[in-house]
C-alpha positions as a printed NumPy array, in Angstrom:
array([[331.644,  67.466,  22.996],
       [330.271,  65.608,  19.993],
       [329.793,  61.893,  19.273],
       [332.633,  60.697,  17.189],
       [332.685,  58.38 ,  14.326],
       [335.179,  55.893,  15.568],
       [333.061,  55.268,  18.549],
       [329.798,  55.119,  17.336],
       [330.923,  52.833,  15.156],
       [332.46 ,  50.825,  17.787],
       [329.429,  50.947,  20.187],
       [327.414,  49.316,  17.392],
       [329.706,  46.528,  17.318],
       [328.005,  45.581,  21.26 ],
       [325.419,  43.797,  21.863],
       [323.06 ,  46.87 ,  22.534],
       [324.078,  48.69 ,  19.506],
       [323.478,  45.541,  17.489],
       [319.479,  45.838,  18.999],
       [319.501,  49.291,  18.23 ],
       [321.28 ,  48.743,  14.43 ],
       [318.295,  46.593,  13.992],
       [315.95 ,  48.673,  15.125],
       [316.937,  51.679,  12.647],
       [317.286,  49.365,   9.634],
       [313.409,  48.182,  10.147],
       [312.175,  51.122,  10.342],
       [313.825,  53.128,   7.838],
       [312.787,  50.345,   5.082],
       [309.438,  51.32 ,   5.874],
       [309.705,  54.872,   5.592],
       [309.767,  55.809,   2.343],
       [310.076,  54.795,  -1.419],
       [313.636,  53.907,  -3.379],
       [312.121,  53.506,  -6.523],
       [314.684,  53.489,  -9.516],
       [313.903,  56.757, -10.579],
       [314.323,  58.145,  -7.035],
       [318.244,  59.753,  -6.262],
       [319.392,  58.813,  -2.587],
       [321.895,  59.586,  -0.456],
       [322.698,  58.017,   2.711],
       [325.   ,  59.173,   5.232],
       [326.359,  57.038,   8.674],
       [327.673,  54.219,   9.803],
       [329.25 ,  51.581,   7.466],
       [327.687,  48.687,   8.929],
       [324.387,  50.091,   9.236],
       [324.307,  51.84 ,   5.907],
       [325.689,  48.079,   4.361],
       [322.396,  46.856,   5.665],
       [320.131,  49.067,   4.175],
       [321.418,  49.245,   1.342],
       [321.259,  45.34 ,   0.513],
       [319.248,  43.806,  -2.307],
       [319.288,  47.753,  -3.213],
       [318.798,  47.716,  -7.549],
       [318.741,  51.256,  -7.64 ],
       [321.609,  52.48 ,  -9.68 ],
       [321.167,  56.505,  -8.409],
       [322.066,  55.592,  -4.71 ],
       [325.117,  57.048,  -2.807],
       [326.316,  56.204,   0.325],
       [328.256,  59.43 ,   0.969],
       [331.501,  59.231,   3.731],
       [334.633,  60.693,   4.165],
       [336.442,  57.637,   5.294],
       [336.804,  54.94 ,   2.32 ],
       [333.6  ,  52.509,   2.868],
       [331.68 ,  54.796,   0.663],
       [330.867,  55.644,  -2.665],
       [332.115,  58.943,  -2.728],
       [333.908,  60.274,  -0.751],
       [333.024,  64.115,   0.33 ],
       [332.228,  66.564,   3.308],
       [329.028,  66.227,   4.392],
       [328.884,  70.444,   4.501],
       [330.54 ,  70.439,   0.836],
       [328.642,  67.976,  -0.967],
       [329.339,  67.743,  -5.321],
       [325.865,  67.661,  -5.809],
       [323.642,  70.286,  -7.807],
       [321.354,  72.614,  -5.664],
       [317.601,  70.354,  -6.185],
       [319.402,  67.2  ,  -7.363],
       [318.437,  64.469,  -4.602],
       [314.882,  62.976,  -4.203],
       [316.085,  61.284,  -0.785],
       [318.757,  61.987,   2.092],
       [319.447,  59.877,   5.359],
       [321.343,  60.793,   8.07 ],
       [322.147,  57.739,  10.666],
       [324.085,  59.877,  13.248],
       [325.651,  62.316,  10.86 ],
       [324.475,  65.45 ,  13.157],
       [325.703,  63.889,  16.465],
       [329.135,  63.802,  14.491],
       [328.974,  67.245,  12.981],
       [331.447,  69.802,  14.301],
       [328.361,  72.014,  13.088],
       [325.054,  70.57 ,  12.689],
       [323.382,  73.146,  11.334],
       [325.527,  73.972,   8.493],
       [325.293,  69.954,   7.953],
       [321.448,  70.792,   7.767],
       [321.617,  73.831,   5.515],
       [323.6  ,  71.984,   2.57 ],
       [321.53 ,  69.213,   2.825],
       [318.277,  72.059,   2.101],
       [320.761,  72.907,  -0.873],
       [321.042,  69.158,  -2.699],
       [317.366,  67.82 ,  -1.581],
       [314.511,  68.272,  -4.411],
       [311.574,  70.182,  -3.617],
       [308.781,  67.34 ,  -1.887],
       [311.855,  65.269,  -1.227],
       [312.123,  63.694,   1.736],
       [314.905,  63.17 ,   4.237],
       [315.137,  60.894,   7.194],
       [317.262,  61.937,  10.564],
       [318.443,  59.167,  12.477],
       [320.225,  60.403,  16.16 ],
       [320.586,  59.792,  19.906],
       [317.666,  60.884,  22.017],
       [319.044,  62.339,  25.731],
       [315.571,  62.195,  27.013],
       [315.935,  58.731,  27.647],
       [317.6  ,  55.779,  29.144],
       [320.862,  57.792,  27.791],
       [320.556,  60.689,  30.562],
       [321.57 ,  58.426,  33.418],
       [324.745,  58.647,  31.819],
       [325.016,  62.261,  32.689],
       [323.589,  61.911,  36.643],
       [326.07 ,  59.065,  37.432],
       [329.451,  57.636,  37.382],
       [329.427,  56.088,  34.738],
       [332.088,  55.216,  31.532],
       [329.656,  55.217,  28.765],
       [330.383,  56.806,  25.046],
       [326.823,  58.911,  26.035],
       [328.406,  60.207,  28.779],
       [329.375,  64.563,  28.015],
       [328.201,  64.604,  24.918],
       [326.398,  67.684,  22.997],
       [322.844,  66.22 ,  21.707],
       [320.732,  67.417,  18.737],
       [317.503,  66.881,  20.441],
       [313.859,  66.621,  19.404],
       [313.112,  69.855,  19.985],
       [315.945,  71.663,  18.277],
       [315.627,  69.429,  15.031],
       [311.493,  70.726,  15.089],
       [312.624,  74.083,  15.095],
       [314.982,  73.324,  12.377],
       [312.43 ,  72.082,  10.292],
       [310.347,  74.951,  10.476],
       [313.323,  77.354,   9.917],
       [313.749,  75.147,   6.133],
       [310.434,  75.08 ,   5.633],
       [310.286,  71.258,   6.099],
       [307.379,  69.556,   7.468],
       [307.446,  66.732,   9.78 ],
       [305.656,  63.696,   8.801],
       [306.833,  61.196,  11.569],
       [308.681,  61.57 ,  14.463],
       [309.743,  57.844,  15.824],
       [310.981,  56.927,  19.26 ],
       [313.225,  53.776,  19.29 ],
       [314.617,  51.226,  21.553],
       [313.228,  51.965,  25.275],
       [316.367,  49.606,  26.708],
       [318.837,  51.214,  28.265],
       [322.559,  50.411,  26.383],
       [323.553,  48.152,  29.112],
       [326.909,  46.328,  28.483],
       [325.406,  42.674,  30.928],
       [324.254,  40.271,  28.625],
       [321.687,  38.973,  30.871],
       [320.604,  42.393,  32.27 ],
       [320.328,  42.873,  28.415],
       [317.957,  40.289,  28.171],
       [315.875,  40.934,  30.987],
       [315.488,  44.232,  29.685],
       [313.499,  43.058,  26.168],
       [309.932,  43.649,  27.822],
       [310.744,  47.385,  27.254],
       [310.556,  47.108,  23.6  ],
       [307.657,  44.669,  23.713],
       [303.775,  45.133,  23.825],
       [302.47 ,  48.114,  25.852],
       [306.308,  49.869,  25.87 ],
       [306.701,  49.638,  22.313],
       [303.605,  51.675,  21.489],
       [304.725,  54.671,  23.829],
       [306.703,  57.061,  21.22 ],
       [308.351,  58.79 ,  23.95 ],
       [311.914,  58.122,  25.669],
       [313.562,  56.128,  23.031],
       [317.175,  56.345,  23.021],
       [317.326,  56.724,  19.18 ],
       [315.158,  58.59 ,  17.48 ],
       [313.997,  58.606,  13.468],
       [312.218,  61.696,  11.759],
       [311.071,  61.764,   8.378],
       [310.001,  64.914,   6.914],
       [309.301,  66.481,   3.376],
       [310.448,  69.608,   1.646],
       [307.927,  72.132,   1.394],
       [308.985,  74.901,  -1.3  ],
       [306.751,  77.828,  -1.816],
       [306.303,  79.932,  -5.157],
       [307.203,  83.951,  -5.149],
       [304.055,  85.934,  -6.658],
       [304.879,  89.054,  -8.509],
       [302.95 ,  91.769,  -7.524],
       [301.108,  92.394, -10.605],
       [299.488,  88.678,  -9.55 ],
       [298.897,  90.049,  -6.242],
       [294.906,  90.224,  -6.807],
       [294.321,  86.671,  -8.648],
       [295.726,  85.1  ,  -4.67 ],
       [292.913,  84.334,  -1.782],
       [295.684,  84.297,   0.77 ],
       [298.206,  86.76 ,   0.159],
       [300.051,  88.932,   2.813],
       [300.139,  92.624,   2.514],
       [299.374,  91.879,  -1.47 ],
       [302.828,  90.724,  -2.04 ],
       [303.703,  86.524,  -0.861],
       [301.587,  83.924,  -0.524],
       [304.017,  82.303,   2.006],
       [307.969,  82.516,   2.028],
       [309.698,  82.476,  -1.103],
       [312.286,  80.028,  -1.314],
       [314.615,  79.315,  -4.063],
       [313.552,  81.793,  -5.976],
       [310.775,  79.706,  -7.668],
       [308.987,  82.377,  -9.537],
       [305.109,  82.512, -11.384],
       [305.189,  84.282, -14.118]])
């Protein structure tokens, strides 16, 4: 079963999703450039995307949702964007939402530029989160169908993406005790903070790679052609003539 909306946003209306809201808005800002000239587009939660998007002068950003806090309202898997047209995507939770993350993935391959980057912002089982599926517990985490690590890597490869930076956020588990809440702080602190493992939310930031299609005339002018024909993969048809 997948995450929904309505209770994401909900959970980051608690104290521990307000650490963790926090946590993702810091980071991203660091991440990568929204220069005027850049085209963005976020997807996620209202509040969070709100935040991120404040003292924002950059007229070509979109904050993309299909309930009526954004500025356009769309599909995420049918998006009115030209194929190449975006510099810039993030995704706060969108693929823990998706009926179908990968077809989420694949139109966002369609829109992004080549060299553009997108950041992927999710929940991280291998965590604090998987206690939720050993024990009793009422949690939103608890069932829930997880685009981990792993998957997202492979992903990446498949689009020819390559990772730049995989982050590991918030070691605290989502604990609804103020106090337990609290005591819990040390675990994003000092010697914690620097292990980028077990996080309950994870970031990755990664870049379009797009390669050019060599006609085989060209074959002999390449040092690292295979079987005199590609270089590497041809995708989108970018052709040297």
């Amino acid at each position: 079963m997948n995450f929904k909306s309505k209770e994401i946003d909900n959970w980051y209306q608690t104290l521990a999703g307000k650490l963790n809201s926090k946590l993702i808005i810091s980071n991203i800002k660091k991440l990568f450039n929204t220069s005027p000239d850049k085209n963005i587009v976020y997807f996620g939660p209202n509040e969070i995307i709100k935040k991120l998007l404040e003292n924002n002068y950059n007229f070509n950003t979109f904050y993309v949702s299909s309930l009526k806090h954004g500025d356009l309202s769309a599909d995420i898997q049918k998006l009115p964007f030209e194929d190449s047209s975006i510099d810039n995507v993030v995704l706060i939770h969108s693929l823990d939402t998706g009926e179908n993350p990968h077809a989420i993935f694949r139109e966002i391959d369609r829109i992004i530029k080549d060299d553009g980057q997108i950041v992927i912002t999710g929940f991280n089982r291998i965590s604090a989160l998987i206690i939720y599926s050993l024990l009793p517990l009422r949690s939103i985490f608890k069932n829930k169908d997880y685009v981990g690590i792993n998957r997202l890597c492979d992903w990446m490869s498949l689009f020819s993406f390559e990772v730049q930076q995989i982050i590991n956020l918030n070691k605290i588990p989502p604990i609804k005790n103020k106090k337990i809440l609290h005591y819990c702080n040390f675990l994003n602190n000092n010697f914690f903070s620097k292990i980028n493992y077990f996080g309950i939310t994870y970031i990755f930031l990664a870049k379009k790679n797009t390669y050019k299609f060599i006609i085989r005339k060209n074959w002999h002018k390449q040092d690292n052609l295979i079987l005199g024909k590609f270089s590497k993969p041809a995708i989108h048809n970018n052709y040297e003539e």
